[in-house]
Structures are given as C-alpha cells and as structure tokens.
C-alpha positions in Angstrom: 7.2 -24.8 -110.8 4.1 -24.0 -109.3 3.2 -24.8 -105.2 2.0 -28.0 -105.5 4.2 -29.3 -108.3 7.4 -28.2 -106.0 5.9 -30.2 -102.9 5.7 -33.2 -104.8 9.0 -33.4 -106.2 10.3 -32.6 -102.6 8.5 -35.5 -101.2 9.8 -37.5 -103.9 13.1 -37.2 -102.4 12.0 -39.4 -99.7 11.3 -36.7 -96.5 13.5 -37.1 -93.7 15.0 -41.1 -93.2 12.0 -43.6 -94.3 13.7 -46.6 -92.1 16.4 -46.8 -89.4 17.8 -49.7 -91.5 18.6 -46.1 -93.8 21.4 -45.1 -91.4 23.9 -48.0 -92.9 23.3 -46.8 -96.3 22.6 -43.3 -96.3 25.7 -40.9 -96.8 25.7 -37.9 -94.5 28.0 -35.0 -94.9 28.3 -31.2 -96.0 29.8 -31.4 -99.3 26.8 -31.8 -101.3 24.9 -29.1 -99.6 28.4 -26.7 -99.6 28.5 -27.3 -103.1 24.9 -26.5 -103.7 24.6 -22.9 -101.9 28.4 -22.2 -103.8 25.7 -22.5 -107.1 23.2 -20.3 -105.0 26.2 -17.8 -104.6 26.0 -19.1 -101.1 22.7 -17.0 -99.3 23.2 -18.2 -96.0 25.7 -15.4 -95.9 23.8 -13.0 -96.5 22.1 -12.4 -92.8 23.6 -13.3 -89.3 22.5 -16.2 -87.8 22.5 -18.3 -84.5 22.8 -22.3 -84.5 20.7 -24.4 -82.6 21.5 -27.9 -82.1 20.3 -30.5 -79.1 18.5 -33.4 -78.1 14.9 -31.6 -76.5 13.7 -28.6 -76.4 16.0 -26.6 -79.6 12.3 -26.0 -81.6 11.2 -24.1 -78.6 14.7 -22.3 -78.1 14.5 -21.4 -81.5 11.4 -19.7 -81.3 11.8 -18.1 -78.0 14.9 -16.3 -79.9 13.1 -15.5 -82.7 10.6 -14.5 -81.2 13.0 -11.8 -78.7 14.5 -10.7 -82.0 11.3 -9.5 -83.7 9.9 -8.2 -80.5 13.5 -6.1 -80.8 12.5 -4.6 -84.3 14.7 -7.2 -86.1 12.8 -9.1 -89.6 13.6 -12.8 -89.1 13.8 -15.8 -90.5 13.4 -19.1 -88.8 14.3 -22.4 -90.0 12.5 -25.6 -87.8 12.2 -29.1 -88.6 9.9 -31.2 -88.5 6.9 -29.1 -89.6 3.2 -30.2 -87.9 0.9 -29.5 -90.8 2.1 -28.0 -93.7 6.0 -28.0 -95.1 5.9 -24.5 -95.4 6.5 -24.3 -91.3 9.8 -25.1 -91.9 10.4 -22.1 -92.8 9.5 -18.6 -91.5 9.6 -15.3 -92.4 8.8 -12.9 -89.6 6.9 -15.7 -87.3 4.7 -16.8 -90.4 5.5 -19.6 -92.5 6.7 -18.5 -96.3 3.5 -17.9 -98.7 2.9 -21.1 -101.2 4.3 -18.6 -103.6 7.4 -17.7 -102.1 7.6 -21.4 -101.4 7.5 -22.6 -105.1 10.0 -19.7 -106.2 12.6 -21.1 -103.8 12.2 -24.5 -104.8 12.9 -23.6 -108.4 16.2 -21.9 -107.8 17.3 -24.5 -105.5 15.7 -27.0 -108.3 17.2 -24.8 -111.1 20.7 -25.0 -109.3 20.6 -28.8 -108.9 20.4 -30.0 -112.5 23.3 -28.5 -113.7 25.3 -29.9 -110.9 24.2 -32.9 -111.7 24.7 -33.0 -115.3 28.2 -31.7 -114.9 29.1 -34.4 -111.9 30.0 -32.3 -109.5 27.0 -33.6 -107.3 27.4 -37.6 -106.8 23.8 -37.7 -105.9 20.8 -35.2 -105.9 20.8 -33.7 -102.8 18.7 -34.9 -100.0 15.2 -34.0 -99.2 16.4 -32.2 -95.9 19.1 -30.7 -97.6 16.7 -29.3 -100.8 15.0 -27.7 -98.1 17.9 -26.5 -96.3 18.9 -24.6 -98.9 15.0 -23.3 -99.8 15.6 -22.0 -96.2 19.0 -20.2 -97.0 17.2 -18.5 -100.7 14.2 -17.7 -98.9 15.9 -15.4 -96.2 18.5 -13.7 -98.9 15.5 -13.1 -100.9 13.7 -11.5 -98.5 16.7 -9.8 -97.0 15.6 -10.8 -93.3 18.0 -8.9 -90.5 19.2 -12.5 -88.7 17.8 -15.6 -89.1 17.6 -18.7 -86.4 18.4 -22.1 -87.8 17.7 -25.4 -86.0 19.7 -28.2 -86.7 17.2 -31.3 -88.3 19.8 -34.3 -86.5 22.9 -34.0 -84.8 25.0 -31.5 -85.7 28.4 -31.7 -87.2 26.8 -33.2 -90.4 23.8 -31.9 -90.5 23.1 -29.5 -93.3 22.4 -26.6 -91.4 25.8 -26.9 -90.5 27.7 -25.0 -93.2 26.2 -21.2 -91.3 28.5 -19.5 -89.7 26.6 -18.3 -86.5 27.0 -15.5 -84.4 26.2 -18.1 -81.4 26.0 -21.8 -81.2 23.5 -22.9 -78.8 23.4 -26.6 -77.8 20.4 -27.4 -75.7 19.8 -30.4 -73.4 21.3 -33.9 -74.9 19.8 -37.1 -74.2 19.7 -40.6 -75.7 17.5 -40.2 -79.3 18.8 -41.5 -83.0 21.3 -44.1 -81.4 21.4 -45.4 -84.7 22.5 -42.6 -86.8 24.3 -40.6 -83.6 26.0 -43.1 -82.0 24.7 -45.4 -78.9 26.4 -43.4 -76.4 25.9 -39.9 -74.5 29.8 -39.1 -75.3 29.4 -39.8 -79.4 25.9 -38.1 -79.3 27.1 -35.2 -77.6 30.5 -35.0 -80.1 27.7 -35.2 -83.3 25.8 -32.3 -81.4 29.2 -30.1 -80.4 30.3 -30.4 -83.9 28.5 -27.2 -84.7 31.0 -25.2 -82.8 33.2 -23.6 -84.7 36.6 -22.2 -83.9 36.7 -18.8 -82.2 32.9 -18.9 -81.5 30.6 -17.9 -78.9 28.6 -21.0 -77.3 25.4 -21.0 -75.4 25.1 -24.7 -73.5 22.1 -25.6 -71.4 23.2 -29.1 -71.1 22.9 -30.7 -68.2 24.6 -34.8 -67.7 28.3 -34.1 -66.7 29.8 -37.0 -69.3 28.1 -34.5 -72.2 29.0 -31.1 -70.4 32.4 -32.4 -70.6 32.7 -33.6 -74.3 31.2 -29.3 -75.0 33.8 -27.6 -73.1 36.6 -30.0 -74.5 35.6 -29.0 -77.9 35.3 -25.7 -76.6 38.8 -25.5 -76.0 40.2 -27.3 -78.7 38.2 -24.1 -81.0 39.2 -21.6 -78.8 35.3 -20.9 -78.6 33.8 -18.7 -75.5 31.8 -20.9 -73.2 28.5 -19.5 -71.6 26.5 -22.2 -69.5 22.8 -21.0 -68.5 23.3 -22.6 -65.0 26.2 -21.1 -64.0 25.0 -17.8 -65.9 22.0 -17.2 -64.2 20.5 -17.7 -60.8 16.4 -18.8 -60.9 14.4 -17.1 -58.3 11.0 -16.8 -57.2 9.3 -20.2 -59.7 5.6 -20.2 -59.5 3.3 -22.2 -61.5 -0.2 -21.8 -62.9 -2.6 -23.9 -64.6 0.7 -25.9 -66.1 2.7 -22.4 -66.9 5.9 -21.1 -65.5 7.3 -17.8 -64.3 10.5 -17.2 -62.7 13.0 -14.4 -62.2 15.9 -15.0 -63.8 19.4 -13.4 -61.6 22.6 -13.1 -63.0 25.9 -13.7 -60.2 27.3 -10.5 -60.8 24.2 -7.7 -61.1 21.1 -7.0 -59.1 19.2 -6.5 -62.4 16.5 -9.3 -62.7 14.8 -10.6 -66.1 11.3 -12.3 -65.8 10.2 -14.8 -67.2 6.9 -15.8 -68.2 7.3 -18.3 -71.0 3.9 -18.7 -73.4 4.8 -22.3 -73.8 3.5 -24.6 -70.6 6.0 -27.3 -68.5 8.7 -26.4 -66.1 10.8 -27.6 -68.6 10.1 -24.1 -70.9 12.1 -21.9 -68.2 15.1 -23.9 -69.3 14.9 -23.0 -72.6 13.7 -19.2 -72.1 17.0 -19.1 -70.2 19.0 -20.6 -73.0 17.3 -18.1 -75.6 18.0 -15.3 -73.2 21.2 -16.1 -73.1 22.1 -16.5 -76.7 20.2 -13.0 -76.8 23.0 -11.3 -74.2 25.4 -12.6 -75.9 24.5 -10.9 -79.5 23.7 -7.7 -77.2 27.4 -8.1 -76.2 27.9 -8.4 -80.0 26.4 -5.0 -80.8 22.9 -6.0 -82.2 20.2 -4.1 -80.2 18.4 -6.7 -78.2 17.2 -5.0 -74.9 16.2 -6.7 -71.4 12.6 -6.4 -72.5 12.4 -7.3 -76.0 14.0 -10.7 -74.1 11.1 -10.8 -71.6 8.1 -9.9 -74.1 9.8 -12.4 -77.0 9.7 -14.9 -74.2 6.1 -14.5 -73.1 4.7 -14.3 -76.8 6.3 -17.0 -78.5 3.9 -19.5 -80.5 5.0 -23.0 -80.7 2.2 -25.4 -81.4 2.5 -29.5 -80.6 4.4 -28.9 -77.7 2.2 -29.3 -74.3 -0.7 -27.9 -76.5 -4.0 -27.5 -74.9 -6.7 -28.0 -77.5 -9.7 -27.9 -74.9 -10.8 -27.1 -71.4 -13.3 -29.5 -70.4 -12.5 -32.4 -70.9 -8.2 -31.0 -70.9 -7.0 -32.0 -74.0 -3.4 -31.7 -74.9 -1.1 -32.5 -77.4 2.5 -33.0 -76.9 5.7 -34.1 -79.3 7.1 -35.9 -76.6 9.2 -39.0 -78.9 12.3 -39.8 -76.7 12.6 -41.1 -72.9 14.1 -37.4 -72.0 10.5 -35.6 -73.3 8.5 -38.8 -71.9 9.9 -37.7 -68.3 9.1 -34.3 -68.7 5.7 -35.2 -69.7 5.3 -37.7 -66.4 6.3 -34.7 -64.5 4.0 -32.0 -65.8 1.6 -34.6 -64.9 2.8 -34.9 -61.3 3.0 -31.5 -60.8 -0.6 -30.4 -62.6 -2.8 -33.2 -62.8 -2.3 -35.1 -59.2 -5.3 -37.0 -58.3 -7.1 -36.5 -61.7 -8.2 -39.0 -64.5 -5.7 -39.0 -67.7 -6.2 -41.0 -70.7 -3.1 -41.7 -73.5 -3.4 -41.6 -77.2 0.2 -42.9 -77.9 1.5 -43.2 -81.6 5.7 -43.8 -82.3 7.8 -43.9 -85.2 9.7 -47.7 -85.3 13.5 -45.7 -84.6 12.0 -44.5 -80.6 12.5 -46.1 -77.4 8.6 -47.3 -77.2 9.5 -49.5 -74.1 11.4 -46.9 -72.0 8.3 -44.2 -72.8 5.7 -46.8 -72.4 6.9 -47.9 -69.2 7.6 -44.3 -68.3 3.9 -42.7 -68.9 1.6 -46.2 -69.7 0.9 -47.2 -65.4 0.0 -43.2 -65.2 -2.6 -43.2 -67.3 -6.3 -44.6 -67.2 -6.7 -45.5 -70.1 -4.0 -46.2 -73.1 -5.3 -45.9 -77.1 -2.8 -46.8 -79.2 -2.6 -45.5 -82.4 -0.6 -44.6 -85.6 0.4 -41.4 -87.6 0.4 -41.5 -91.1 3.9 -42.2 -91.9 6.1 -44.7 -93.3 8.3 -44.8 -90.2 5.4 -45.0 -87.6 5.2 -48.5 -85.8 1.3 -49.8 -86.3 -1.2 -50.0 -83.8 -1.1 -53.8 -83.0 2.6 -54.0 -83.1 2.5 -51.0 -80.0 0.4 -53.4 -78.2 2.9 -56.1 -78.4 5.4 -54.3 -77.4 3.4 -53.2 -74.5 1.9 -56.0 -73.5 3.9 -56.8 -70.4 3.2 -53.5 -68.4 -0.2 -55.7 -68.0 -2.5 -52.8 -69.6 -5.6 -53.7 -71.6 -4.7 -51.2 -74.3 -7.2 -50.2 -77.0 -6.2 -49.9 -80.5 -7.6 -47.6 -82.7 -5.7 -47.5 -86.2 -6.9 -43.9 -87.0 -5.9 -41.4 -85.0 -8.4 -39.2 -85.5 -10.5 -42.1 -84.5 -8.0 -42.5 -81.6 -8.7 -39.1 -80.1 -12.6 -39.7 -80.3 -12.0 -42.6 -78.5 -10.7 -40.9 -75.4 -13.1 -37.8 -75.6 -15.8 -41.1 -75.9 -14.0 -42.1 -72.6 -13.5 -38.6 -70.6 -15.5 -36.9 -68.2 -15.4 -33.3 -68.2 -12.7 -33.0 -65.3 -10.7 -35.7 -67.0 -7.6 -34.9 -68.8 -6.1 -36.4 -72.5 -2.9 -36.3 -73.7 -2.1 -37.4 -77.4 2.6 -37.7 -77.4 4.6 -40.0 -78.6 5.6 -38.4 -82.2 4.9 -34.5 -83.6 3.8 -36.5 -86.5 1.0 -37.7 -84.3 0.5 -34.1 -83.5 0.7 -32.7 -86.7 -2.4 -35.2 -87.6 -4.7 -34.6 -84.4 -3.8 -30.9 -85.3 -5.5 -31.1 -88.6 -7.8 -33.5 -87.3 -8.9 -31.0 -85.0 -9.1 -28.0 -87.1 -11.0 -29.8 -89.7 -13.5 -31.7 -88.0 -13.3 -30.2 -84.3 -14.8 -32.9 -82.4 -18.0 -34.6 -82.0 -17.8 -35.2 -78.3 -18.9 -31.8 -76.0 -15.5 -30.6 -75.0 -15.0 -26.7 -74.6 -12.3 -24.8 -76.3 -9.1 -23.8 -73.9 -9.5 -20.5 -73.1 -7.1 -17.9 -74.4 -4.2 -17.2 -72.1 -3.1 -13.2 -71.9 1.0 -13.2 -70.6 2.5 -10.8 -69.0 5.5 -9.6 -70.8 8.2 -7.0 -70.1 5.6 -4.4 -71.0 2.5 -5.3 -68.4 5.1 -4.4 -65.4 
C-alpha cells in the first residue's frame, strides 16, 4: 500500500475510543497484539527500551529521554500518542517522525501479518487501531535497527499495547484522576492500571506524587521484586529560577556533591519534574552500562522539542497553546498563569472531548480568564460548542461560541491587545488544529512571532 491508502485503512479501524460509552464494549488486553508481533517475529525485541506510563506529563518525559539518548550518540526511536498534526508523529526515528514511505512499508507488514491471522482464527478480531500502530512502531525501529527506543504508554498501562516490551526501566510519571471510565474511578485502581507495567525483577523510575498512589507502586514493587527509584527522594532541587515562563534548577543528589542543571526547553514549573524523571531513568541505564554521561542528560534536557505543550505561537499579543485535558494539567496551567502572567489580560479558547472533567477545568481556569471562546476540535469525541456553554453556564460567564476553531482563535487575537495574553487548552486535538491552522493561514490579526529561545545546555557552561 501506498501512504495514503495505509492512513485510511488505519483510520478505518476507528482511531483511539470514538465514545466513552466504548469502554463497556470494547475488549482490552495483550493477546491480540502478543500474537501479532509473534507473526512479525516479535521486533520489539530487537532494541532496548524504556516504558513510560502516567497520568501528565509521560509525552514530555519521553522526549526529554529521547532526546538525552541522541544527544549521547545513541539512534532512537520514539513511540508517542496522540500525534498533533500528522500520524506519522507517533512514531520517530532519531527526533523526526518516519518518512510517508517508511510509514506505508510498515503498515503493509503489520497489514500483511494480520490477514492471515485472521483467516486462520487465531486473531478473534482485527487488531485495534492503537494496536496496528503499536506494532508499525515495533517494525519501524527493527527495520531501522535504532540503538534503544522510548515507548509511551497510549492508556493505562497493564493492558495497554505497549505493554508486551520488556524495558530496561519502567518509568511511571505523576497519576491523577483521567479515563475514570476505562481506568477505574479511583486513584488506587488508576494507579494499579498504570503500575501494571512493572515487571518482575525491574528497575522503576516513579515521579508520583499522592501517597494512596505512591503506595499501590512500591507494593507492586515488592510483590516483583523490582528496584524502586523515586525522583524526590533521589534528588535534591536547588537554586529554581524562572524566566519568561521557563525553568532552571540544579538538580543534587543526597549522597554526591556533583550537581546536574537543568534548563528544560519546554516552559512551566511543572517541566523540572519531568527533566528529573528523564534524568533519572537516564542514571539508571548509565548504572546499566549504556553510555549516557552527566551532560548528554543536561543538553538532551535543554534541547528537547515537544510541541502543544505550553507552546508560544506569538509575542505580541502572547499566544500559547497547551494540551491541558484533565483537572491535574488544568492546575498546572492556573499556576503558570499565577506565576507569569499576574496582573495581565488572558483570554481562553477552550475545546474538550465529551470523556474530560469540563466542570472541574472550567471552574478551575474560566473566573481567570477575560474572556472565554468556546470551541470544538474536529473529532467525533469532542463535546460541541453550545453544549460547553451549558455546561458552563453557572460560573456566570458570558461565554462566546465560536464552532471553528480556527475561527475561535481569530476571535481572541480580534479581542487582544498587544500586552494581552491567549491560551487555546483543553484537548491536544484542539492543538493539533490551531497548529495547522496556524501554519497554514498564520493569522490575520498583527501578532508578532515568539522569538526564538537559545538554552543553555551542558555545553554553554
């Protein structure tokens, strides 16, 4: 198949759940995806790997880890869900997403692997679109022989497909309320989903931070004889100073005077959390004999790209786009807010899927904000525009709503004055369309590009 004939019979498959309704009828498990790479001769073998599941912030992990192991000589290969613009994101090769090319070949073996299966009823179903691409993922990085590769878990954990790897580390990042429907309505039975990717005798990175979840971790910790690592009792944070919305700390452990810096790319406190967790998961497979040095950790940490995430599109008027879907994200938002934008103007373009807490984030960022545009990405899943407002209604806000969002963020720029500030969160679906939005049309309002930001890594010391 060609590039385009192998997206469409992806999307076919349905993308990622079109309905929460889906979680009492879907089937999740590993067998179908275990018995697909056995017919691929089972490629995500073939390099070593780290695991990353959590609730917020394991996309950025990810690619703070990658992004230490190329600066470290390593190829890579990274595997991400969901992707912004194009589905080839999903899946890169060295920090770039995989060719259209490269892309069509993989689909084909995993396609070519399938039928057979299926005629021979050793598959009950066709495999999942998340678990098609899974495997893509796996081809793609045996084909290319990449050194190690970085896999993010799409949902939960212990039945996620990513979860037939067998990872150097596991890394679980923070764990909040988000898919109560599918993960269980509690932090205890989200938190088991999310530990079930710790396997017995492994090494485990954990940034997590509410006690009830800590504990469920280091019980299944014990129970798989797994080495525990947490990042707050690993490392001590000293010296935090912020600029213009981005973070530098020096980063202590107990038991050396050597210090690493830490300049994440990425803006928000929240980013030193996870450049801790990736540096950590990066001692660890130092400890393990791959050659990862103190400042390929600092530069891979300072140069990491990670677009949707607190994304600064423009300068004047400030316009930024953010993923922020869950009340965990929304209260990370509020604060970069508090702690960069007190006293100034900041208008919302706010867009959900129907499975998020709209209330919770609504009541969390709405009474901020100057104005509120409500809008809707272009997906099945996305609540509309006039149902956001009734929803919203009681927070007393005379919300405008704009149907397009592209429309939406011409609204607000319509609105802005130079030293005002927009934010478009509430879904990286609604990023991924502003993104392209953007790109293709750039605006018609006057607002000036954001200015280029130069890091300093471990090597401008």
């Amino acid at each position: 198949m060609n590039y385009e004939e192998s997206v469409h019979a992806l999307l076919a498959l349905g993308r990622e759940l079109g309905a929460p309704r889906q979680a009492r009828t879907q089937k999740f498990g590993l067998e179908n995806i275990s018995i697909l790479a056995r017919a691929l001769d089972n490629p995500q073998r073939a390099a070593p790997c780290v695991h990353i599941a959590g609730t917020n912030g394991k996309g950025s992990t990810a690619a703070m880890l990658e992004s230490i192991l190329r600066a470290a000589g390593m190829r890579t290969g990274l595997y991400t869900s969901p992707h912004l613009e194009r589905i080839n994101e999903r899946i890169r090769i060295d920090g770039r997403p995989i060719s259209d090319d490269d892309f069509a070949a993989a689909w084909t073996r995993v396609h070519v692997a399938i039928e057979p299966l299926l005629a021979a009823g050793k598959l009950a179903a066709h495999p999942t679109f998340f678990e098609c691409v899974t495997a893509m993922a796996f081809s793609a990085f045996a084909a290319r022989a990449v050194d190690f590769a970085v896999y993010e878990v799409g949902m939960g954990g212990r039945l996620d497909a990513t979860n037939i790897v067998e990872p150097e580390v596991a890394v679980i990042t923070t764990i909040d309320f988000d898919h109560e429907n599918y993960l269980g309505h509690s932090i205890e039975e989200i938190a088991a989903e999310k530990a079930g990717i710790i396997k017995r005798g492994a090494s485990v990175v954990s940034a997590v931070e509410r006690p009830e979840a800590r504990a469920v971790v280091a019980r299944r910790c014990r129970e798989m004889g797994a080495r525990l690592v947490e990042v707050d009792s690993a490392w001590r944070l000293e010296e935090v100073q912020s600029a213009g919305g981005y973070y530098r700390a020096a980063a202590a452990l107990p038991d050396s005077a050597k210090r690493l810096m830490l300049a994440p790319s990425l803006p928000g406190r929240f980013q030193l959390r996870n450049a801790l967790t990736a540096a950590t998961a990066a001692r660890f497979l130092a400890e393990r004999g791959f050659r990862v040095a103190g400042d390929a950790t600092a530069y891979g940490i300072a140069t990491t790209r990670w677009p949707g995430r607190l994304e600064r599109l423009s300068a004047s008027p400030a316009v930024y786009l953010d993923g922020a879907h869950n009340s965990q994200a929304a209260a990370e938002l509020k604060r970069f807010w508090d702690e960069n934008f007190e006293g100034r103007r900041i208008l919302l373009v706010y867009g959900a899927m129907r499975d998020k807490a709209v209330d919770e984030i609504a009541g969390m960022l709405f009474p901020r904000a100057a104005a509120v545009i409500l809008t809707e990405p272009r997906q099945p899943r996305a609540v509309s525009a006039a149902r956001l407002a009734e929803l919203t209604a009681h927070l007393s806000l005379d919300a405008i709503v704009v149907r397009d969002p592209g429309a939406a963020l011409e609204r607000a720029l319509e609105m802005a004055s130079p030293d005002d500030a927009i934010f478009a969160a509430g879904s990286l679906f609604l990023v991924g369309d502003l993104r392209a939005y953007w790109a293709e049309h750039g605006t018609s309002q006057a607002a000036s590009p954001a200015p280029s930001r130069r890091v300093a890594g471990a090597h401008d010391r």
